[in-house]
C-alpha positions in Angstrom: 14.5 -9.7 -43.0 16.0 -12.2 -41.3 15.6 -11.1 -37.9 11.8 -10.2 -38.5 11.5 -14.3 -39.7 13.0 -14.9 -36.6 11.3 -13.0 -33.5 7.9 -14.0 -35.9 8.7 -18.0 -35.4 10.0 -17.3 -31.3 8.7 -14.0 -30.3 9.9 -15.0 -26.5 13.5 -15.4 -27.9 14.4 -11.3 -27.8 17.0 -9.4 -26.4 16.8 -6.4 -24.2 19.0 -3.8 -25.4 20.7 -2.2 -22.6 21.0 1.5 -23.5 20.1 4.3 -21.3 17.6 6.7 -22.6 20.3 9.2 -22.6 22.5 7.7 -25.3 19.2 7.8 -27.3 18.6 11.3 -26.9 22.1 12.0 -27.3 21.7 10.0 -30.8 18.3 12.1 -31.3 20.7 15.0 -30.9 23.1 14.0 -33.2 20.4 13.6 -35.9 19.1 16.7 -35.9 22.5 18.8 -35.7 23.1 16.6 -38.6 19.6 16.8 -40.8 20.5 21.1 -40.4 23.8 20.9 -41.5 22.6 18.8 -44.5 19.9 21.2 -45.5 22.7 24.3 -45.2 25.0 21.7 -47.5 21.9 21.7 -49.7 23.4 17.7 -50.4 20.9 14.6 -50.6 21.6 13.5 -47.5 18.8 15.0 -45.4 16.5 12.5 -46.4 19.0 9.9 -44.9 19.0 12.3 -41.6 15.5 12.0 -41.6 15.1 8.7 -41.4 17.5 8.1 -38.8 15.8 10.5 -36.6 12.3 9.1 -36.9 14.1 5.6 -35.9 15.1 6.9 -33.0 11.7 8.7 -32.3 10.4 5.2 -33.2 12.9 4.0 -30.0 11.8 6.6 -27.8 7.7 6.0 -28.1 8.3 2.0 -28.0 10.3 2.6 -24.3 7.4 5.0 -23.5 4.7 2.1 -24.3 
């Protein structure tokens, strides 16, 4: 919440985040071997999984823009 207050009252004020698209992808990876293994597991966390993999979608389509 904080952050959001703060890019809304200096929106010229971010930070680039240097990451290459492959360490996303790699995450992205990571997220789904993880969301499969949780459904086999048959725990809660899959819903946790699936979040964190639509963030990084979310990453992906923003560097696409």
């Amino acid at each position: 919440m904080r952050l959001q207050q703060s890019l809304a009252q200096n929106p010229m004020n971010e930070k680039l985040l240097e990451v290459s698209i492959e360490s996303v992808k790699g995450l992205l990876i990571d997220g789904y071997n993880n969301y499969e293994k949780s459904l086999q597991r048959r725990q809660g966390d899959s819903r946790y999984w699936d979040g964190y993999i639509r963030g990084i979608q979310h990453v992906l389509e923003m560097h696409n823009q």
